[in-house]
ZAGU-556588 format. One record per residue (C-alpha): x, y, z; residue number from 1; residue in three letters. Coordinates in pm, 1 decimal, always signed. Layout:
% ZAGU-556588
(atom (X; Y; Z); NUM; "ALA") ...
This chain:
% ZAGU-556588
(atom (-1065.7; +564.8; -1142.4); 1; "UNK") (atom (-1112.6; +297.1; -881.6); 2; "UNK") (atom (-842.1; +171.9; -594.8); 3; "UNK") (atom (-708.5; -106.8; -576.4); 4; "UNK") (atom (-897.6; -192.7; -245.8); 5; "UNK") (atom (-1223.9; -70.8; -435.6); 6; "UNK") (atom (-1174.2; -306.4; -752.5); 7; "UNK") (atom (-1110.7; -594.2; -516.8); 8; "UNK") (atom (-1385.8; -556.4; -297.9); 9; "UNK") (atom (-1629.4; -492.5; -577.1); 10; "UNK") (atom (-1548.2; -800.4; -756.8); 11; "UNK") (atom (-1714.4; -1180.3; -748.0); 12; "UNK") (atom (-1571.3; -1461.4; -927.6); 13; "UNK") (atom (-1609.5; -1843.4; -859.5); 14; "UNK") (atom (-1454.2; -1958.3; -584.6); 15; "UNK") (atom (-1272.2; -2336.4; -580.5); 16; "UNK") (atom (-1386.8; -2468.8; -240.5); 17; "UNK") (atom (-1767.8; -2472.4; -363.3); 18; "UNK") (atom (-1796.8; -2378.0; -720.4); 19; "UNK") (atom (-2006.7; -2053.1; -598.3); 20; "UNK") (atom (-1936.1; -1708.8; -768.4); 21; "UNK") (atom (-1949.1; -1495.4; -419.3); 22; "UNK") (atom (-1738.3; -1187.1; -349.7); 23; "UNK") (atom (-1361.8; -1203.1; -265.9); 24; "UNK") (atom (-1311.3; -1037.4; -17.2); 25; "UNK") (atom (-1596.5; -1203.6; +198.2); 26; "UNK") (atom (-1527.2; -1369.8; +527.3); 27; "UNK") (atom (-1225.4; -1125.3; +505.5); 28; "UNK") (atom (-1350.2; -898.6; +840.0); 29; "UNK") (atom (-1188.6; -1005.9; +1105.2); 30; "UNK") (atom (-832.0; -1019.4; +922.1); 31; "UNK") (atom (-577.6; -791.2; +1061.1); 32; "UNK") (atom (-443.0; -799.6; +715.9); 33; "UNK") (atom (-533.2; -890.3; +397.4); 34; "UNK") (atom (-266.8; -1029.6; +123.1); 35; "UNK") (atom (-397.0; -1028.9; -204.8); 36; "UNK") (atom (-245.5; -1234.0; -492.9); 37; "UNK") (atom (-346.6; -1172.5; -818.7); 38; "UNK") (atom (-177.0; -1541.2; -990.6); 39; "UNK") (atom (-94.7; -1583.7; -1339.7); 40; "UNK") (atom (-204.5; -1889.5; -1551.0); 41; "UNK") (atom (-239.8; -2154.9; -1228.1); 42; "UNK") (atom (-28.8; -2372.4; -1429.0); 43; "UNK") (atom (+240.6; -2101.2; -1410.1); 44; "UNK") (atom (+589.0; -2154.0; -1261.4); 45; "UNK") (atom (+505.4; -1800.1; -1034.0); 46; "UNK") (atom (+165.7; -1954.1; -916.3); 47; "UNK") (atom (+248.6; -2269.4; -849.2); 48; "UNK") (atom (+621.9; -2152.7; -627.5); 49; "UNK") (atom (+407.5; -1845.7; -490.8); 50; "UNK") (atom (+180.3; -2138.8; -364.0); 51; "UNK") (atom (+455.6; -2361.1; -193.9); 52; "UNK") (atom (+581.9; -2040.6; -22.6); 53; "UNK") (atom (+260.7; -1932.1; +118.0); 54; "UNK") (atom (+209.5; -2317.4; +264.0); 55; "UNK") (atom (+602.3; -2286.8; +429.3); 56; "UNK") (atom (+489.1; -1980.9; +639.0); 57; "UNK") (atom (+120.5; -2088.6; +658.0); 58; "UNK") (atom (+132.1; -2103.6; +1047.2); 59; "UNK") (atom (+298.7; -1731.8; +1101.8); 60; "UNK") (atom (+47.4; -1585.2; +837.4); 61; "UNK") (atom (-212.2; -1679.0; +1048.0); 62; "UNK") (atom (-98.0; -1608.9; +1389.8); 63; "UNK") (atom (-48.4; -1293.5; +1305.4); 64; "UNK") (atom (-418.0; -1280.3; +1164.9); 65; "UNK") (atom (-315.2; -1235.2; +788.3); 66; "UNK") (atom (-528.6; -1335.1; +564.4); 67; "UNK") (atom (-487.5; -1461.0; +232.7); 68; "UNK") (atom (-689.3; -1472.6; -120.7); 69; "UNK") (atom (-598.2; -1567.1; -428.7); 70; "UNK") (atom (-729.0; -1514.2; -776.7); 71; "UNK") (atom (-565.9; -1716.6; -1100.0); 72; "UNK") (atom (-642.5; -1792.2; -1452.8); 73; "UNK") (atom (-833.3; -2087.5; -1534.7); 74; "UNK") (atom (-1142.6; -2291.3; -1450.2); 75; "UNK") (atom (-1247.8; -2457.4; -1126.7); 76; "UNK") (atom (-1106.9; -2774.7; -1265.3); 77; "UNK") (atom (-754.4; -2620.9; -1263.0); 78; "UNK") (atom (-813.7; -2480.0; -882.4); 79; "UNK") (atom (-921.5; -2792.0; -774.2); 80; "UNK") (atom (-579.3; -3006.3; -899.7); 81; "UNK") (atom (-397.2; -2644.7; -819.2); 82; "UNK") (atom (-492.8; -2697.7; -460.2); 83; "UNK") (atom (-446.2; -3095.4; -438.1); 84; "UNK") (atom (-97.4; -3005.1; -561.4); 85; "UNK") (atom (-15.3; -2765.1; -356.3); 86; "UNK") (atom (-224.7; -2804.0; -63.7); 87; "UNK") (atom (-322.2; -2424.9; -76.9); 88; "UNK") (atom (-685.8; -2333.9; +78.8); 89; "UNK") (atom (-948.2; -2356.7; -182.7); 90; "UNK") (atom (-1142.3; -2163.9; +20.1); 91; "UNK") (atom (-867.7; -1874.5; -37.2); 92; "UNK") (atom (-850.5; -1986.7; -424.3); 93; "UNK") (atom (-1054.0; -1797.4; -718.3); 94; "UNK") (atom (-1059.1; -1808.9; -1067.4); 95; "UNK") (atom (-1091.5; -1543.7; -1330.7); 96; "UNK") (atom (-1102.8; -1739.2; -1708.9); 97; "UNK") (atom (-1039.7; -1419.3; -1883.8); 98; "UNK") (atom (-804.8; -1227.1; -1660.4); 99; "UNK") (atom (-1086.3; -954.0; -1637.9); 100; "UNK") (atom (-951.2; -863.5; -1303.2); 101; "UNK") (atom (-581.5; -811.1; -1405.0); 102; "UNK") (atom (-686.4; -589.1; -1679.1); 103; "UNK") (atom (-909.6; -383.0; -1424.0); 104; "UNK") (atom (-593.4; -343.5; -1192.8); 105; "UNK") (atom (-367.5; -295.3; -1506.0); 106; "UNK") (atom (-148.2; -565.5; -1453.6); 107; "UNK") (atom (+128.0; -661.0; -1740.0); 108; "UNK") (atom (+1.7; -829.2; -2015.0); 109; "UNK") (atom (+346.0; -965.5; -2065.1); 110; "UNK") (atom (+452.6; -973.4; -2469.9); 111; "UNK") (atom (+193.4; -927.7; -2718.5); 112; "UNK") (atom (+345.6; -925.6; -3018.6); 113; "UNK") (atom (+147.0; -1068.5; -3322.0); 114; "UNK") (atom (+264.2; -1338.9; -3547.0); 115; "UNK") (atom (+105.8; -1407.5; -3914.5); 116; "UNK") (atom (-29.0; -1748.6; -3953.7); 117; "UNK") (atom (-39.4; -1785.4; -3605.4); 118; "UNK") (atom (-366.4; -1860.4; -3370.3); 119; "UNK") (atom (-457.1; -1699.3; -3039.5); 120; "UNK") (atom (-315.7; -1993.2; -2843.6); 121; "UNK") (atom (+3.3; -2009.7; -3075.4); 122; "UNK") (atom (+140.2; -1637.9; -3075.7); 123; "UNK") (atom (+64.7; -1672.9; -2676.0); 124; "UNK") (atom (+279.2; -1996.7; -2703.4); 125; "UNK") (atom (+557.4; -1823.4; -2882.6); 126; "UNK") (atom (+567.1; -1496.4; -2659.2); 127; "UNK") (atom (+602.6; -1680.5; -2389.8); 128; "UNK") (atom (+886.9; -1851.7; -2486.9); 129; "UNK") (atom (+1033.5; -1536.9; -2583.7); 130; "UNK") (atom (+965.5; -1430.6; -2231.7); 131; "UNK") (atom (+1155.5; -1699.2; -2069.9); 132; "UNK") (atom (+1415.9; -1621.2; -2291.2); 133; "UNK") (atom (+1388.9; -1315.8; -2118.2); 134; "UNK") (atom (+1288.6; -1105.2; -2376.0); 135; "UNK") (atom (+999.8; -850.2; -2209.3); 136; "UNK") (atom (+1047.3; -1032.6; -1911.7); 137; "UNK") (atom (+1348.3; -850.8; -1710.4); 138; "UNK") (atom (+1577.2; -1064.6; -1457.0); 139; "UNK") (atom (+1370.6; -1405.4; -1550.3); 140; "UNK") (atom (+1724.2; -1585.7; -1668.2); 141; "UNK") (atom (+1912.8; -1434.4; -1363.0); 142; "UNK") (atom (+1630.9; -1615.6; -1188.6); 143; "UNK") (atom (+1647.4; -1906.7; -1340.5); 144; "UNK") (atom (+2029.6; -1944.7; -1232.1); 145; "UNK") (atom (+1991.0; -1892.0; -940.1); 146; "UNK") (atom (+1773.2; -2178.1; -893.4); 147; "UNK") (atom (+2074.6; -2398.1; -1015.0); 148; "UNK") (atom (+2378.6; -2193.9; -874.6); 149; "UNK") (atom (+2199.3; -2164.5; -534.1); 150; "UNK") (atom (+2149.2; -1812.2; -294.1); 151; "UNK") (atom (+2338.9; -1804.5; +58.1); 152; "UNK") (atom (+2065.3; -1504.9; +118.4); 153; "UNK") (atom (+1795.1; -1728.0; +81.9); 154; "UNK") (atom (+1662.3; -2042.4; +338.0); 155; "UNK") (atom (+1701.8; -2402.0; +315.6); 156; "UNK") (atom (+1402.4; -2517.6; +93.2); 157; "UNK") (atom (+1441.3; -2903.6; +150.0); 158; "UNK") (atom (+1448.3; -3061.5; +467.1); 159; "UNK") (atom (+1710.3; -3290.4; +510.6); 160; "UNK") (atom (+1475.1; -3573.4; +568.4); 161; "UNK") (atom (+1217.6; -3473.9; +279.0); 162; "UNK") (atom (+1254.8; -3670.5; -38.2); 163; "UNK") (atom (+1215.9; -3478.1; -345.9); 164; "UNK") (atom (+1031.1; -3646.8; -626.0); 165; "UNK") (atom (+1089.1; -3462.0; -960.6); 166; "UNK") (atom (+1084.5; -3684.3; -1265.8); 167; "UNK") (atom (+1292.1; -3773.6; -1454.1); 168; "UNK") (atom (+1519.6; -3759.5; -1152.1); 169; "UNK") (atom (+1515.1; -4017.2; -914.0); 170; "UNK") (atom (+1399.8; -3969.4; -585.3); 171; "UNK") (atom (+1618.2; -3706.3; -434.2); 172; "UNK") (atom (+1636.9; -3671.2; -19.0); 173; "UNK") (atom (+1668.7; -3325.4; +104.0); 174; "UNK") (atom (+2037.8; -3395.1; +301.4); 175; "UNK") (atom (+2172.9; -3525.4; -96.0); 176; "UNK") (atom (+2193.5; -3073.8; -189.7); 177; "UNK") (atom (+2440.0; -3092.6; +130.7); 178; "UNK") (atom (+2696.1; -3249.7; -122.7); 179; "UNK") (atom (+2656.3; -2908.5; -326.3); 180; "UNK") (atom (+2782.9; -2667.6; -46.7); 181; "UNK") (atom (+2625.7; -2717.7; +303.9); 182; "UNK") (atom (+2299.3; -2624.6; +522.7); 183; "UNK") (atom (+2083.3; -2403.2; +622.2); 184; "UNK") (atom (+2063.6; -2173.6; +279.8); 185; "UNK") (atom (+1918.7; -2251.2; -43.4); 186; "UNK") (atom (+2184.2; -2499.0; -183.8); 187; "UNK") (atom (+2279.2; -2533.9; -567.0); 188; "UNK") (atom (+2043.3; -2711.8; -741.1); 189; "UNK") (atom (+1766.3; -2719.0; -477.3); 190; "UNK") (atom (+1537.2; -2447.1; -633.2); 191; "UNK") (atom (+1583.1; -2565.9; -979.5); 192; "UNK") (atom (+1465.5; -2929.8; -847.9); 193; "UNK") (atom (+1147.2; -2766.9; -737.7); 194; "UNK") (atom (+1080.9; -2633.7; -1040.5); 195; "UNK") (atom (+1165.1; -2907.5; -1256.2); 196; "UNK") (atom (+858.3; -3083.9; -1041.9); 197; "UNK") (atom (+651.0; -2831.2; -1083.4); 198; "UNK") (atom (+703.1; -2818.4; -1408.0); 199; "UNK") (atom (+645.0; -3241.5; -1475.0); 200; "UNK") (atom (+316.1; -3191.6; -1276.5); 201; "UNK") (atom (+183.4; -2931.1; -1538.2); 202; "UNK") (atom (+312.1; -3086.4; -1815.1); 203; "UNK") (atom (+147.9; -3386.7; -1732.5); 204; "UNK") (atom (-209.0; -3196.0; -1679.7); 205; "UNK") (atom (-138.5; -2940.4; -1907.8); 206; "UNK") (atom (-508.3; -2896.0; -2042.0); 207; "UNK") (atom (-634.2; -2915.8; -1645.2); 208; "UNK") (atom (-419.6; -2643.4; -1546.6); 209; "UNK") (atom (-442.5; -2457.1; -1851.6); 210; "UNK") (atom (-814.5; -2476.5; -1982.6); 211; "UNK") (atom (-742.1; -2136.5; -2247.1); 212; "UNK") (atom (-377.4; -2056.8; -2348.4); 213; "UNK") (atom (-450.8; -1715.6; -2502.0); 214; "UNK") (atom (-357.8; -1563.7; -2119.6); 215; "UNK") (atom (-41.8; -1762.9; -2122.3); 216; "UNK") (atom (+275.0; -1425.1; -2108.2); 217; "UNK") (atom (+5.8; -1240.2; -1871.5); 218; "UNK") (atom (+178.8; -1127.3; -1512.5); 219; "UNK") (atom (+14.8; -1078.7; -1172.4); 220; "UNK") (atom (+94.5; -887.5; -835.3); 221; "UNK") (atom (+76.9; -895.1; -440.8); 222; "UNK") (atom (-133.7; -638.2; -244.5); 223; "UNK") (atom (-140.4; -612.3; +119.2); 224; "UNK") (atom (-394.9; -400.9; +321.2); 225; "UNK") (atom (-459.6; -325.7; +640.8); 226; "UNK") (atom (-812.2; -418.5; +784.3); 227; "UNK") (atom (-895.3; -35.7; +731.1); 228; "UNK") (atom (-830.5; -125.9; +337.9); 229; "UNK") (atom (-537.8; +82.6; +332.6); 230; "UNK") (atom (-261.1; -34.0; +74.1); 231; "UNK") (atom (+50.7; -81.5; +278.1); 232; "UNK") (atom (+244.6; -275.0; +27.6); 233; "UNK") (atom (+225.2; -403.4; -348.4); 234; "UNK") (atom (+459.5; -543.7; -632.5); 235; "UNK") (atom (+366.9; -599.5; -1012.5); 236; "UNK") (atom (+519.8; -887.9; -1132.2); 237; "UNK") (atom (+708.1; -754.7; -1457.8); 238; "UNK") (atom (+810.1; -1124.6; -1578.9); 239; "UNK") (atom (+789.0; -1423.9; -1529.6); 240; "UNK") (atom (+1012.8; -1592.2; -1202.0); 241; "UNK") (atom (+958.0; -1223.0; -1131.6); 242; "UNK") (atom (+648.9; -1252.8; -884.0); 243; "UNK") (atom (+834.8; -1077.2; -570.6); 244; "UNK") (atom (+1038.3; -770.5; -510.1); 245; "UNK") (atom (+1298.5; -1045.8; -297.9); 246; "UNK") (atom (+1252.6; -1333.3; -437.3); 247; "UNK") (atom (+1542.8; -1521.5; -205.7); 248; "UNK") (atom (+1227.9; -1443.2; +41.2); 249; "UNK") (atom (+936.7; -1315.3; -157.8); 250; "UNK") (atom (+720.6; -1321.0; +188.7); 251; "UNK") (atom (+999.3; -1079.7; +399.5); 252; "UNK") (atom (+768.0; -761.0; +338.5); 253; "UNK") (atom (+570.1; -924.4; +599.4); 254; "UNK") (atom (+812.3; -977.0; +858.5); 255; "UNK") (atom (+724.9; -1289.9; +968.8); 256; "UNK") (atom (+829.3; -1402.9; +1279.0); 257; "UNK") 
């Protein structure tokens, strides 16, 4: 059976910045290390957070010579407005349509159960609301409350001076969570209002983001090597708002500084 490391750098699949199927891991040799996220659906609520995260620490990832590819569900239509959105690297971005490459590392599928009547699309539909539900998808509500009850372990997410757009909510400025509690941790209310705009962007380019919703409950994971291709950390996302082992920090396994 082949390592993680070995799957990886074995594998091609089309990469955003160019439309050109070429290997992932290339242009990867001079990286001290390598951080390797295998995304969900890139109209996911763990992609698209994963995403924002990886653009807050952007400069300390690559001081310290870390380098980072990604590979999501969906088409290069969906990397392209992924990457607008986010402002993540298309260079770093790949697709896989059929989540060939999560099956090869034996990621969760997430619930599969089967529903008469139902299409492809639909029963994906339902399990995933099941999911959020929390059903097959352990700690996803204790997740989601946290987003609205707020974490004193985790940082500020807003800066004062930013203004939050996340319809229907009028514009919101970063100082307004201060009201909830205070400064310099993640205030009540401020994660939640991330989401909630992440989740009016998708909605509103559903079919962009999400070109084939039969891969809809499927799960992803973070692999870090060293530039030997030694594994020196991973997680396997077993639900969804589940995509790190810390997720008041998901990036503190790489002690950033």
């Amino acid at each position: 059976m082949l390592k993680t490391y070995e799957i990886l750098n074995n594998s091609q699949r089309l990469r955003i910045k160019d439309g050109e199927i070429v290997p992932i891991l290339s242009s990867c040799a001079e990286a001290n290390k390598l951080l390797i996220l295998i995304w969900s659906q890139l109209g996911d609520f763990d992609s698209l957070e994963y995403a924002w995260w990886i653009q807050r620490d952007l400069k300390q990832l690559e001081q310290q010579g870390i380098f980072v590819r990604a590979i999501g569900i969906g088409n290069r239509n969906s990397g392209l407005k992924f990457c607008e959105y986010t402002g993540f690297n298309p260079d770093w971005l790949f697709v896989d349509p059929q989540a060939e490459i999560h099956q090869q590392l034996g990621l969760y599928s997430g619930l599969s159960w089967k529903f008469p009547m139902l299409s492809t699309g639909q029963n994906a539909w339902v399990n995933l609301m099941l999911m959020c539900a929390g059903i097959g998808s352990p700690k996803t509500l204790s997740e989601v409350f946290r987003g609205y009850l707020g974490d004193r372990s985790a940082p500020q997410l807003i800066d004062n001076d930013e203004v939050i757009h996340a319809k229907p909510l009028p514009p919101l400025k970063g100082s307004f969570f201060n009201l909830a509690g205070g400064k310099g941790f993640q205030r009540p209310f401020e994660l939640a209002t991330l989401r909630l705009r992440n989740m009016t962007e998708v909605l509103s380019n559903w079919t962009t983001y999400v070109p084939n919703s039969a891969y809809l409950t499927q799960r992803g994971a973070t692999f870090l090597f060293n530039s030997q291709g030694e594994l020196l950390y991973e997680h396997r996302d077993q639900g969804i708002l589940g995509f790190a082992k810390n997720m008041s920090n998901p990036l503190s396994f790489l002690t950033l500084e």
